[in-house]
N, C-alpha and C positions, 0 to 999 in steps of 0.2 A: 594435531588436535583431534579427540577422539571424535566422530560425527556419525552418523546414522542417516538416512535416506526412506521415503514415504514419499507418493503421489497420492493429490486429491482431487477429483472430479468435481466440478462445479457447474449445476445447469445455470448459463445466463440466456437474457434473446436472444446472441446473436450466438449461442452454439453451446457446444460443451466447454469448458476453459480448465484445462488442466495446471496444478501448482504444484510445483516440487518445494517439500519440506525438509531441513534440514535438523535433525538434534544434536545439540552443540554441547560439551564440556568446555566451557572457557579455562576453567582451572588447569587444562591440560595442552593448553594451547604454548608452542614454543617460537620463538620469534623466526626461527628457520625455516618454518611452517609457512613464512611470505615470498618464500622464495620461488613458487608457484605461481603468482602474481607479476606479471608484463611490468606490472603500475609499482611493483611494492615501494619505489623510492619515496611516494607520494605520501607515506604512510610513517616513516622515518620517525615522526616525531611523535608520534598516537601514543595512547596510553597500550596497555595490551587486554586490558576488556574491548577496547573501541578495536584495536586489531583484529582478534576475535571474530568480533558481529561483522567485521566488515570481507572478512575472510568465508565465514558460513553464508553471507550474503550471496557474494560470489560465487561459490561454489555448486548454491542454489540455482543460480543465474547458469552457470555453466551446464548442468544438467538438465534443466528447462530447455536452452538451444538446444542441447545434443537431443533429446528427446524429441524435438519439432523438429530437426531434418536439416543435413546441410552443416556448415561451419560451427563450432562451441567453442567460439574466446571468452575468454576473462572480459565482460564491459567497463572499461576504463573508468576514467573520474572527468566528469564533465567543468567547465567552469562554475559552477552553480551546485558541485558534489554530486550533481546526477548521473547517475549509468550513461555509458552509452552506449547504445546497442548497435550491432549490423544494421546495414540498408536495408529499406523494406522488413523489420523488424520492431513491434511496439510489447516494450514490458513493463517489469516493476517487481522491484525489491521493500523487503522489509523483515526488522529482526526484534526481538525479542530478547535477554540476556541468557536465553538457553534454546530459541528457533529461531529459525531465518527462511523466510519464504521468496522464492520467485513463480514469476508467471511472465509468458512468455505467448505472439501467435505473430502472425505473417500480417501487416500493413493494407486493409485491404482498400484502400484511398489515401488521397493527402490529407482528409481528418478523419484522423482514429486515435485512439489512446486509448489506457491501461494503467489502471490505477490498483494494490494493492496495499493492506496497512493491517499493522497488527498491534493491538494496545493490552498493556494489563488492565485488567479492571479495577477501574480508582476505588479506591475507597471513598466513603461517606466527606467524610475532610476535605479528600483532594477533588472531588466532584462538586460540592458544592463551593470550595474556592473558584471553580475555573466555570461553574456552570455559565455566567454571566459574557463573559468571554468568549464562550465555544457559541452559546442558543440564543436567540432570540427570544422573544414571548410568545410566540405564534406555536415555534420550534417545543418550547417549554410544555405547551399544551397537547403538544402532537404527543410527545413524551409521555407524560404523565395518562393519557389517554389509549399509550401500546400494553398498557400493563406492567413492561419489563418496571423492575425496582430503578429508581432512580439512579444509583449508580452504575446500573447496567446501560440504562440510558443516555445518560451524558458522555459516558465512553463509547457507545455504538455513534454519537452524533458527532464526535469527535474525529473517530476513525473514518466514518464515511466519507466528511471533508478535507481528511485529508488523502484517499483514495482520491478524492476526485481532483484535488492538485494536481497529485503526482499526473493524473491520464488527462491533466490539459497543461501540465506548466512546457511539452515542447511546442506548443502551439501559442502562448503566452508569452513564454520566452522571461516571465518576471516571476516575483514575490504576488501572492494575492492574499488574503485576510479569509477571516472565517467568515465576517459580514459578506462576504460575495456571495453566499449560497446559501439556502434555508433549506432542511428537511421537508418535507411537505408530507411524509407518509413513514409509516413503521409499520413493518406486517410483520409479529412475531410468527405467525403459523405458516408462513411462504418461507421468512426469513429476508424479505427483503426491503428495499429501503427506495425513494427517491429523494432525488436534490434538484431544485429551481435555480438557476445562476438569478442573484438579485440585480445581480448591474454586467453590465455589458464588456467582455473582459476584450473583444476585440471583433472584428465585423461579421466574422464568424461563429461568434460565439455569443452572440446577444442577449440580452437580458429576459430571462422568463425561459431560458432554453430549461428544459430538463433532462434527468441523467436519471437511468435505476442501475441497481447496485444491490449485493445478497451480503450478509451478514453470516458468522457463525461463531458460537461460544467453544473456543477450543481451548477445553481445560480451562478456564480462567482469563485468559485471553480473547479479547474480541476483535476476530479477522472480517475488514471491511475487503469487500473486491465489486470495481467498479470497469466498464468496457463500453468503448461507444465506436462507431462506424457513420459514418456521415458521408 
């Protein structure tokens, strides 16, 4: 599968957070191509788009470790589809049907996590089918109050909660909904964004906690990236 390689620098609080990007031709992707893949039996049955994204995923992933120092496996399939990563290692994947992003840093307590997410930008249609879904009313107004057009909106508020999944569901350990978190801020001239947990996902993670997180419009695309240390 033809692919291409790019690093992005990202200022968050707790430091600089580097992403490796991958550009993908699915069209050129051969099933041979998983042979590279520890896991690939796991995958047997996938269509070869999903093979694909889940391949440039990886590959992401692989690059990302090797670039942070130390071992670069392939992160396997969790029960629940999630990576897994090395000991003492907190990342996150996500693709696109032609990019696939990882990011990757070193654990530095037993709560930390690392959420990233990458959406297209819905259209009018699809934004206002799912707006009710994804926002709240509070959320709605924060929206409509950042400037961005509403369906840049709805898909930045979408991504960010789902960024903040991914950098708490090993701590979780479950499924959680979008109603657990509300935006509470939109800074287009920072680029950044915060989330309030609405309910209490576990003793650690209490209700009213907050997370910030930075946004970016890449091509069309809106990459949500989220990071906490605790």
């Amino acid at each position: 599968m033809n692919t291409t390689f790019c690093q992005l620098q990202i200022p968050l609080p707790e430091g600089m957070q580097h992403i490796t990007v991958v550009q993908y031709d699915s069209k050129t992707f051969q099933p041979e191509d998983l042979m590279i893949l520890p896991h690939r039996a796991a995958l047997q049955r996938a269509v070869p788009i999903r093979c694909a994204e889940h391949l440039a995923g990886r590959l992401a992933a692989r690059q990302a470790l090797l670039l942070l120092g130390g071992t670069a496996p392939f992160p396997a399939i969790g029960r629940h589809r999630q990576p897994l990563w090395p000991a003492g290692i907190i990342g996150s994947i996500s693709h696109t049907r032609q990019r696939a992003l990882a990011t990757v840093a070193k654990s530095s307590g037993s709560m930390a996590g690392l959420g990233i997410d990458l959406e297209p930008q819905l259209s009018s249609q699809q934004a206002h089918e799912i707006a009710d879904t994804v926002m709240q009313n509070l959320e709605r107004e924060i929206a409509s109050n950042s400037g961005l057009p509403f369906e840049q909106a709805v898909t930045l508020v979408f991504s960010a909660k789902e960024s903040l999944f991914k950098a708490l569901f090993a701590h979780v350990g479950d499924w959680f909904d979008f109603s657990a978190a509300v935006i509470t801020d939109i800074s287009p001239g920072s680029q950044r964004f915060t989330l309030r947990l609405a309910q209490a996902l576990t003793p650690e993670l209490p209700a009213g906690m907050a997370f910030s997180g930075h946004w970016r419009d890449m091509h069309g695309d809106i990459m949500t990236l989220l990071r906490f240390d605790l």
